[in-house]
C-alpha positions in Angstrom: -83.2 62.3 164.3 -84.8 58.8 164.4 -87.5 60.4 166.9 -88.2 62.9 164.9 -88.9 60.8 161.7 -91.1 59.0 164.5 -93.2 62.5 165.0 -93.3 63.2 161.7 -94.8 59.9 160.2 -97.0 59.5 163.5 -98.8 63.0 162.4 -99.0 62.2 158.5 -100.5 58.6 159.9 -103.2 61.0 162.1 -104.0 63.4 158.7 -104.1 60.7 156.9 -106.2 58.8 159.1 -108.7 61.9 159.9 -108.3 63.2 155.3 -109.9 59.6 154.7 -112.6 59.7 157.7 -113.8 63.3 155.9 -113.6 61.5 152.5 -115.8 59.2 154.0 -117.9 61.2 155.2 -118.1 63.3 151.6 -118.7 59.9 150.2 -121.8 58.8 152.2 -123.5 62.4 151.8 -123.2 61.9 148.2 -124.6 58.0 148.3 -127.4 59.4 150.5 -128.0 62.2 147.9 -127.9 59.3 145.0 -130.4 57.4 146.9 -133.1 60.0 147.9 -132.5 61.4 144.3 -133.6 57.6 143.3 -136.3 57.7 145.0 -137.8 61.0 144.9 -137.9 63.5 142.0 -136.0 66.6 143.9 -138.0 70.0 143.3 -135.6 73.0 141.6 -135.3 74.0 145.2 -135.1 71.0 146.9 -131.9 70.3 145.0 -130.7 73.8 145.2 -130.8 72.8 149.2 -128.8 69.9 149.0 -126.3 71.5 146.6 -125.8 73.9 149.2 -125.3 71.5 151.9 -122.8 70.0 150.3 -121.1 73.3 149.2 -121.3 74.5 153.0 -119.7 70.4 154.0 -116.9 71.2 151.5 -116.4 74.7 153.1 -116.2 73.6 156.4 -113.7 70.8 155.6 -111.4 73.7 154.2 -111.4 75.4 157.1 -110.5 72.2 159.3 -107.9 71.5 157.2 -106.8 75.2 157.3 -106.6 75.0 160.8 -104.8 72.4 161.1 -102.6 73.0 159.1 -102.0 76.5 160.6 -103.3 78.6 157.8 -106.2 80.1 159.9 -105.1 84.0 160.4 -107.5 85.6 163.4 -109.1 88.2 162.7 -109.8 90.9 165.8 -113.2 90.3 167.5 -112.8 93.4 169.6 -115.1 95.8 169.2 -114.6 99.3 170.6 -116.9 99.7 174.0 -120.7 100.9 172.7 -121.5 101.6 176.6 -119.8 101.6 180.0 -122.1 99.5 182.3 -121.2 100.9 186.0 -121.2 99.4 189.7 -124.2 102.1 190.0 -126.2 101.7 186.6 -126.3 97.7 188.0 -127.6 98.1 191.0 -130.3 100.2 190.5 -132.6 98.0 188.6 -131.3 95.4 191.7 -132.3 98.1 194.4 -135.5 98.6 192.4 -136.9 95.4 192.0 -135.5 94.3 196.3 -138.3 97.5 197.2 -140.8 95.7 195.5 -140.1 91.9 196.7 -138.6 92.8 200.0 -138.9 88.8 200.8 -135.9 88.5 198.2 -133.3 89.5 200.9 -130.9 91.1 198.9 -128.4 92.7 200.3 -126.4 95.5 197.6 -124.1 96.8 200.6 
């Protein structure tokens, strides 16, 4: 039991640990965003830009966090076959293009 209280606090240490480097992170992007607003009179779309930055930032966190905490479902990247490339259908162009630069040496046996 006392090992596993070990494993347990050693992991909340780690999300803790990487929570606050991502707060960090959040925090400098919006110091930066302070700053260069200081500076610089942002443009409507200019600002729209950094909005969405910082919208896309907060996004990607989620899905970090998601993962790591195991709530990431995957979804099916298979995709049912469009077209059937062959041994045959590949070695023509290869044939093909060996007859025109015989100094190639290729040898499609």
């Amino acid at each position: 039991m006392y090992d596993l209280t070990l494993d347990i606090n050693a992991y909340n240490e780690k999300r803790l640990k990487e929570q606050s480097a991502h707060l960090k992170a959040l925090q400098r992007t919006v110091e930066t965003l302070a700053d260069l607003s200081e500076r610089k009179a942002l443009t409507s779309d200019e600002a729209k830009g950094l909005f969405e930055v910082i919208r896309d930032y907060g996004y990607g966190l989620d899905i970090l966090d998601d993962y790591d905490y195991g709530r990431v479902k995957a979804k099916s990247t298979a995709t049912p076959d469009s077209y059937h490339l062959t041994y045959e259908d590949a070695v023509s162009p290869a044939e093909f293009f060996s007859l025109k630069m015989p100094d190639t040496h290729m040898d499609l046996n």
